[in-house]
N, C-alpha and C positions, 0 to 999 in steps of 0.2 A: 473260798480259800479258808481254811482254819485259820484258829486263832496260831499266833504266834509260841506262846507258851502252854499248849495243849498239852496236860498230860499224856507220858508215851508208856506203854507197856510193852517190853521184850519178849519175843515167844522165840524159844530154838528147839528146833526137835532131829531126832538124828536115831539111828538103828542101830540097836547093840545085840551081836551074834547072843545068844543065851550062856553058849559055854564061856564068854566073854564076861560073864555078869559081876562076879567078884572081885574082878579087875574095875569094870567100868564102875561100880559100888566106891572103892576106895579112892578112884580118880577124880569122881564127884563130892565125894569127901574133902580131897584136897583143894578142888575149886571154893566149893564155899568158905574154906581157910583163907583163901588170899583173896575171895572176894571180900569178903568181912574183914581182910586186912587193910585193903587197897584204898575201896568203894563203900565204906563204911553203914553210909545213906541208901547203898541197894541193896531188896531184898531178894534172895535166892527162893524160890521154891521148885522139886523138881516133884515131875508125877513119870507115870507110864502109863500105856494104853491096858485094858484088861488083857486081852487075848496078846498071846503071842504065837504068831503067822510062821508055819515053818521054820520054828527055831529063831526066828530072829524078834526084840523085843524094838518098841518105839517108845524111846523119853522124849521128855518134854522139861526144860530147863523156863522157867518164868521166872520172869526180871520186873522188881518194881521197886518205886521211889517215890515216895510223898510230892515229889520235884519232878518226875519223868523221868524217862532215859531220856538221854539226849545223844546224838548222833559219835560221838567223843566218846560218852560212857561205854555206848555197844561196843567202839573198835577197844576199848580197853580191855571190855569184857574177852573179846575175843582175842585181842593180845595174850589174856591172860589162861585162854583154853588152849592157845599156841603151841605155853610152856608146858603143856600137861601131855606127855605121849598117846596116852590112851585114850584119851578125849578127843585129841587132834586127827586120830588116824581113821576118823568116821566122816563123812560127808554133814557137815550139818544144814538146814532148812532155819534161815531169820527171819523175822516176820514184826510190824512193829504194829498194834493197835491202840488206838483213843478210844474213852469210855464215850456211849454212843449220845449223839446231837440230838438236842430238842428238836433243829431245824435245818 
């Protein structure tokens, strides 16, 4: 059983059409603004995969905090992708990992 207060690390990842990019660009722009408003303690990094597959690209939204995510943070987080049209109209992939065990 982990420990109780294990650090947590957020991973989201989700497909954005290409012709879609300058949109989902600005969308992700605005997340980091009311993440940094919100959640002050989390930090945003986003990446993409190299290749993009038939037009379509794969981001990667990483979440972290000196403290974890905690299960609250996420849905907040994703409250807060809710408000965001462009963000929200993609399927996204959540995923939560701990930095790895001695034992």
């Amino acid at each position: 059983m982990p420990p109780p207060n294990e650090p947590r690390t957020l991973f989201v990842y989700y497909k954005v059409p290409s012709e879609d990019r300058g949109a989902a660009l600005a969308a992700v722009a605005t997340l980091r603004e009311r993440i940094a408003a919100a959640l002050p303690h989390i930090h945003l990094e986003c990446m993409q995969r190299p290749a993009i597959a038939n037009g379509v690209e794969t981001w990667m939204e990483i979440y972290r905090s000196d403290v974890g995510i905690s299960e609250e943070g996420a849905q907040r987080i994703e409250a807060a992708v809710s408000q965001i049209p462009t963000l929200a109209r993609w399927p996204r992939a959540r995923e939560i990992f701990i930095p790895l065990r001695a034992t």
